[in-house]
C-alpha positions in Angstrom: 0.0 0.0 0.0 1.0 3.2 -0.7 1.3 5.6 2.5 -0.9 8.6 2.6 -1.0 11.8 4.8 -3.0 10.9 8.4 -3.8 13.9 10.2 -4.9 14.5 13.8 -5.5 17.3 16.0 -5.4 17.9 19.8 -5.4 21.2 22.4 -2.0 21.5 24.4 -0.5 24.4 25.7 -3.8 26.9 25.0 -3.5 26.7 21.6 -4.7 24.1 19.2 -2.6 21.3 17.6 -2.3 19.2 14.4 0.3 16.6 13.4 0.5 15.2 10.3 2.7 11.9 8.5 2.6 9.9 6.0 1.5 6.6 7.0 0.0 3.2 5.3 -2.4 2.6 8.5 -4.9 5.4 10.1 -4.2 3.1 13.1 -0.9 3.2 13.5 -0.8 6.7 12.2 -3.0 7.5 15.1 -0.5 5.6 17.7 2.2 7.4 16.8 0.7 11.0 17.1 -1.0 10.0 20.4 2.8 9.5 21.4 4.3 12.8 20.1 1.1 14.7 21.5 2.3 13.0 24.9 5.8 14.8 24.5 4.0 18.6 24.0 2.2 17.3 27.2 5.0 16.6 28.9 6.8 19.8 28.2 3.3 21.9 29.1 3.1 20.1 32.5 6.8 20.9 33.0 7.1 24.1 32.4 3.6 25.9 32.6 3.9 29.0 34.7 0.2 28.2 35.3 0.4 24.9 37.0 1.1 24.9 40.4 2.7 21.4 39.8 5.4 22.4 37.0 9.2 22.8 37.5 9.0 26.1 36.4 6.6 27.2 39.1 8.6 25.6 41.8 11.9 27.1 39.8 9.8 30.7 40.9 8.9 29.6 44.7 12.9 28.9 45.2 13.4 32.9 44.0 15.8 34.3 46.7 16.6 30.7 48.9 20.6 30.9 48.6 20.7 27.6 48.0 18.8 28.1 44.9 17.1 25.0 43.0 18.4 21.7 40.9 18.0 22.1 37.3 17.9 18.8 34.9 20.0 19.5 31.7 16.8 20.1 29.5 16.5 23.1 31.7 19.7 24.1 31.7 20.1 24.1 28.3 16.0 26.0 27.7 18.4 28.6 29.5 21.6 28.6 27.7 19.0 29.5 24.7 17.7 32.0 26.9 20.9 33.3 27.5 21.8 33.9 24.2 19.1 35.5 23.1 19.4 37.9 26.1 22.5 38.7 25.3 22.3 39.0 21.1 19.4 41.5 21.4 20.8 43.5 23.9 18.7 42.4 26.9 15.3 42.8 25.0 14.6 39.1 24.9 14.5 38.5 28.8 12.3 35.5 30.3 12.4 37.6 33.8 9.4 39.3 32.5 6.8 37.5 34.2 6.8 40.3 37.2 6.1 42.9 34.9 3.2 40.7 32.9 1.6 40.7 36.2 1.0 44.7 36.2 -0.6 44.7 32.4 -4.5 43.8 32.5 -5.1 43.1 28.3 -8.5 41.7 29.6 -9.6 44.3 31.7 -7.4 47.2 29.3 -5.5 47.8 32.2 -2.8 50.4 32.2 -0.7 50.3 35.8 0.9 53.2 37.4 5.2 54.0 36.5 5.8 53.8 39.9 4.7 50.3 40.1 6.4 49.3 36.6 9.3 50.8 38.2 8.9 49.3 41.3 8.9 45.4 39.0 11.8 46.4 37.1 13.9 46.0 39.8 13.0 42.7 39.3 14.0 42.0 35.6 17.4 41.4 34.3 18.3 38.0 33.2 21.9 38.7 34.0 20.8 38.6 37.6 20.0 35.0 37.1 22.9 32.3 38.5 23.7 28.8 36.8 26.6 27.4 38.3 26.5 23.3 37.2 23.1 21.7 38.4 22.1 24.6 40.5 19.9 28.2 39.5 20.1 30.9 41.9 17.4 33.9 41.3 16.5 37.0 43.0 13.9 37.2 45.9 10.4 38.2 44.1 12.1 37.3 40.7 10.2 35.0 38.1 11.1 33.3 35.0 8.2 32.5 32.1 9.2 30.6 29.0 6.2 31.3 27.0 8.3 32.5 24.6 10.4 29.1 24.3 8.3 26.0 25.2 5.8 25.7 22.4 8.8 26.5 19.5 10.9 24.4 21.4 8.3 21.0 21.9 7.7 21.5 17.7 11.4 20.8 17.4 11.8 18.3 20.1 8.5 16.2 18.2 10.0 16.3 15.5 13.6 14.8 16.8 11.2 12.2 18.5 9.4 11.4 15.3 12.4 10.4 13.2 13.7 8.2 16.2 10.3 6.8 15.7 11.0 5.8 12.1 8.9 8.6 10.5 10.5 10.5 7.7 7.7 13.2 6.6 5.5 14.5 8.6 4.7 18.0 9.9 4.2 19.8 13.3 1.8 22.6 13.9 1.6 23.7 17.1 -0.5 26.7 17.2 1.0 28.4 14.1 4.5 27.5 15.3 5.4 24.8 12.7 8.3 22.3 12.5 8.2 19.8 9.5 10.3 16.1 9.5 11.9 16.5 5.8 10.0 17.3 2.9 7.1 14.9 1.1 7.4 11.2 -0.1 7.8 12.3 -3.8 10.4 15.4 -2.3 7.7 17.8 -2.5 8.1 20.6 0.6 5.3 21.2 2.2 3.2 24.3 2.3 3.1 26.9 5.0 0.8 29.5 5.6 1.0 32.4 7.3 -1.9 33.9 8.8 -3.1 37.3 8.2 -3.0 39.5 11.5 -6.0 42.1 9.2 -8.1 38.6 8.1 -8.5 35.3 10.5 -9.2 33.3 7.2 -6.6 34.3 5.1 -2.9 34.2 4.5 -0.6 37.1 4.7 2.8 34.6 2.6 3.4 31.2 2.4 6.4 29.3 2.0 7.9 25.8 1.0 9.7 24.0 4.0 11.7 20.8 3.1 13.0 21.3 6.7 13.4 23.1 9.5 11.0 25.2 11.1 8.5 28.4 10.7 7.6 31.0 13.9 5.3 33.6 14.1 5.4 36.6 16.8 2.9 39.6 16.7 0.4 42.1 18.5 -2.8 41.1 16.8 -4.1 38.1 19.1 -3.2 40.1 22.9 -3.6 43.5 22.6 -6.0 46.4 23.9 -6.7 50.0 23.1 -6.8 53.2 25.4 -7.5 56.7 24.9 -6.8 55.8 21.1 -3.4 53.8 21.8 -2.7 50.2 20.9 -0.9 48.5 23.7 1.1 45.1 22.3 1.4 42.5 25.0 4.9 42.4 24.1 6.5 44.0 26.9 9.9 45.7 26.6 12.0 44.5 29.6 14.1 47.8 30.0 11.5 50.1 30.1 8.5 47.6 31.5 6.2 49.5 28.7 4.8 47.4 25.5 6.6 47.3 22.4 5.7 49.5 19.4 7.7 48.7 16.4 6.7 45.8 14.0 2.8 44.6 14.4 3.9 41.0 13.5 6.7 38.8 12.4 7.4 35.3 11.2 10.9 33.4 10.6 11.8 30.2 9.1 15.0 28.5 10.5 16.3 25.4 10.9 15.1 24.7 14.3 11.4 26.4 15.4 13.2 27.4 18.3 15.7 29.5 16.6 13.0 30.6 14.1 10.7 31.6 17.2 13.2 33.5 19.0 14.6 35.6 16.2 10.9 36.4 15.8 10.4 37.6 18.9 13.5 39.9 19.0 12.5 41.1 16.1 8.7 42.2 17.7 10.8 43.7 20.9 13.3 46.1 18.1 12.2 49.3 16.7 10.7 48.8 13.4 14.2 50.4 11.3 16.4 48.1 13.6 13.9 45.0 13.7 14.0 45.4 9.7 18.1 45.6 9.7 18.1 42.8 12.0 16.1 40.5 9.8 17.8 41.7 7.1 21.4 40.5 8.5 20.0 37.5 9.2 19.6 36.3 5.7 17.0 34.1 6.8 13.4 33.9 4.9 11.0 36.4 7.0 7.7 38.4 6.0 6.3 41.3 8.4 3.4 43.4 8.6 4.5 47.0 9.0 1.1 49.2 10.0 -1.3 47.7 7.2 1.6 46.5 5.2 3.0 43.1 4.6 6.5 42.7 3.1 8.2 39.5 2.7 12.1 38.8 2.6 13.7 35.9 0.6 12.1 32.7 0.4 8.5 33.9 1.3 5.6 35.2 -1.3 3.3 37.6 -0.5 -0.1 36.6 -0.9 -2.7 38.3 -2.5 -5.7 39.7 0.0 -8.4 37.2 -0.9 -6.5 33.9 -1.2 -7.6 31.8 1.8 -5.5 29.8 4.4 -4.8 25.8 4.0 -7.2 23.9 5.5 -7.5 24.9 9.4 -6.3 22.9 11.8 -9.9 22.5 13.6 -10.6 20.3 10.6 -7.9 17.6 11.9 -9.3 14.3 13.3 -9.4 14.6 16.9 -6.5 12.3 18.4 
């Protein structure tokens, strides 16, 4: 029998989820995506700053114990990328935020006092942070959030569980955060969408992965408005104030992770030095700049009324 595509969606990590492979049986199509599902899971219930059971949330509760807290080497190396980021965009890509996300209501269209953002800031600074071997050390009242990691980060580490599995083609979606496991049977890539921020059903590019991974940051899903000013719930970690340079962002790389990051960095930058940034990275990229979408190398711009691929809602249910 000839394999065909099997595809099956699930909800992890708020978002909704859709893997898909190439498979000769639904039912073992089905077994193996119930397994890779289990690894976003397992990196959800790990590392959730909303669970009261995660090892990120007790990671927050050791904050100021001078004996600090054990870290497994997954953790420690979540962190090394943290670091590196911190530290390539100048401190604007800082997972200490999580104090100053407290102040900023985008339900209620909150906007907090400067005494009180200033009063957090003493509270941000990843360079504050301590790894020394197995062991974190962190400020009293400090707190990490790796929102802006975990989900690029599981797309890549399914994917590196996939081909142990045996699969050769398949792809990842986790919420718009792709990650595909080389390109088709007959070497076709596969074709990503990128939604547009203006239209829920349409696409703002699309490119051709064979590899690697797609990432997508921007304002248009959290944001509010007050006394006629969009507030992004990007939050600049110098200042403590939200970000207002690029309205969104995506990047392909070779790992989601890398992809999501540069993304990211890129929403955090004024829009001229986002734009040089993305530039220098010679990577493929498309932005939306006010109401206009440019794309770099690699990606085509899509014309208003073309529609997205097939949702993801439209997945069998795992």
């Amino acid at each position: 029998m000839t394999p065909t595509i099997k595809r099956f969606g699930f909800q992890a990590m708020g978002v909704p989820c859709e893997i898909q492979v190439y498979d000769e049986s639904r039912i073992n199509a089905r077994n193996n995506i119930r397994q890779l599902a289990g690894e976003v899971t397992r990196l959800e219930q790990k590392y959730s700053r909303f669970r009261r059971d995660s090892l990120l949330t007790e990671i927050n509760f050791s904050a100021g114990d001078k004996l600090g807290i054990k870290i497994d080497k997954e953790t420690r190396s979540l962190l090394s990328h943290a670091l590196t980021c911190f530290e390539q965009s100048e401190g604007l890509f800082d997972i200490t935020t999580g104090v100053l996300y407290r102040l900023w209501d985008f339900r209620q269209a909150r906007v907090p006092e400067q005494k009180d953002i200033d009063k957090a800031l003493e509270r941000v600074g990843f360079h504050k942070v301590s790894v020394k071997g197995s062991r974190l050390h962190m400020p009293k009242g400090m707190e990490l959030d790796l929102g802006g990691i975990v989900k690029e980060y599981a797309a890549d580490s399914v994917a590196q569980m996939a081909r142990r599995m045996g699969i050769s083609s398949g792809l990842i979606n986790l919420g718009g955060d792709f990650t595909v496991i080389g390109p088709q049977p007959g070497g076709e890539p596969w074709t990503v969408g990128i939604a547009n921020p203006k239209q829920r059903n349409a696409m703002m590019a699309k490119i051709d992965l064979h590899d690697g991974g797609l990432a997508s940051s921007g304002d248009y899903e959290r944001y509010f408005e007050f006394d006629g000013k969009r507030y992004s719930h990007l939050l600049n970690p110098k200042t403590g104030w939200p970000s207002s340079g690029l309205r969104a962002v995506s990047v392909a790389g070779n790992l989601c992770t890398v992809a999501g990051s540069m993304a990211t960095i890129a929403m955090l930058k004024e829009e001229d030095a986002a734009l040089a940034y993305l530039a220098e990275s010679g990577l493929p990229h498309v932005y939306m700049s006010s109401d206009e979408v440019i794309a770099g190398p690699g990606l085509k711009v899509e014309e208003e009324n073309e529609s997205t691929p097939e949702p993801v809602a439209s997945a069998e249910p795992l």
